[in-house]
Structure formats: C-alpha cells, structure tokens
N, C-alpha and C positions, 0 to 999 in steps of 0.2 A: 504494500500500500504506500502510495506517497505522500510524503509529509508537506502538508503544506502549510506556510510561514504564516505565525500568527499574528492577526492586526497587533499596532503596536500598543503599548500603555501610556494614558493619560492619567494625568493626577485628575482627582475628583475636582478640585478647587478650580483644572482648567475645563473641564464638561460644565462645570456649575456657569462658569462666567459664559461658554459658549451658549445656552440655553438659556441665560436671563439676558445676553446679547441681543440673539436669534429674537427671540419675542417681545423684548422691548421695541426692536427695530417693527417688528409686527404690528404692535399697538400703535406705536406712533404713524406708519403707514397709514393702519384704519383710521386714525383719529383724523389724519391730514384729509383720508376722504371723506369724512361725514362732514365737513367744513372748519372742523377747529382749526382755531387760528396754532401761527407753527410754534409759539414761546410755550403757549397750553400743552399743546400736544406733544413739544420737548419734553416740558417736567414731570406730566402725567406717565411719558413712557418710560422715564427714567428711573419714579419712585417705583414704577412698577416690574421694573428689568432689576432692580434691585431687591427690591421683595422677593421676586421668582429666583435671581441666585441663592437670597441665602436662603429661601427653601428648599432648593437643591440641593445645597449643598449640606444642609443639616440631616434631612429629610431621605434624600435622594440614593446615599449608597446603602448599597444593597451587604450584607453581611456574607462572606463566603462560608458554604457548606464543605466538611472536609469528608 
C-alpha cells in the first residue's frame, strides 16, 4: 500500500485566526450588501471575527482519542 504524505500541522491558534478571519470578512461583505455604511460594517465584523476566534479557539479543538 502507498503511503501517502500527511497534510501538514497547524497550530490551533492559526485555524482559530483563519476562521474568525474567513467570517469576519463574510459578515462584513453581507453587511456592505444590505447597505450599511463601510465604518459600521468594519466594527460590526471585526467585534464579530473576534468573538468567533476566541470561540474557536477555546471551544474549537477537539481532544485526541489514543
């Protein structure tokens, strides 16, 4: 059987930041579309890309089974 090469590892603290990243940048998008103005929909997605890391990152890793 062939071995094949395993993705590699990330620290949890850089998945957290990519995910509260990712969806900040998401909310703020939508917000831009439903018409808020861009200062609003900075702060709004920024409290909230902030929120969603350190829920990742608290919340987020999973405990390995041995």
């Amino acid at each position: 059987m062939d071995h094949l090469p395993r993705p590699p590892s990330f620290d949890h603290g850089v998945i957290s930041f990519l995910w509260g990243l990712g969806l900040g940048l998401f909310i703020w998008l939508g917000l831009l579309g439903i018409g808020i103005s861009g200062a609003t929909a900075f702060i709004m997605a920024a409290l909230a890309g902030a929120a969603i890391f350190l829920y990742v990152r608290i919340y987020g890793e999973e405990e390995l089974k041995r």
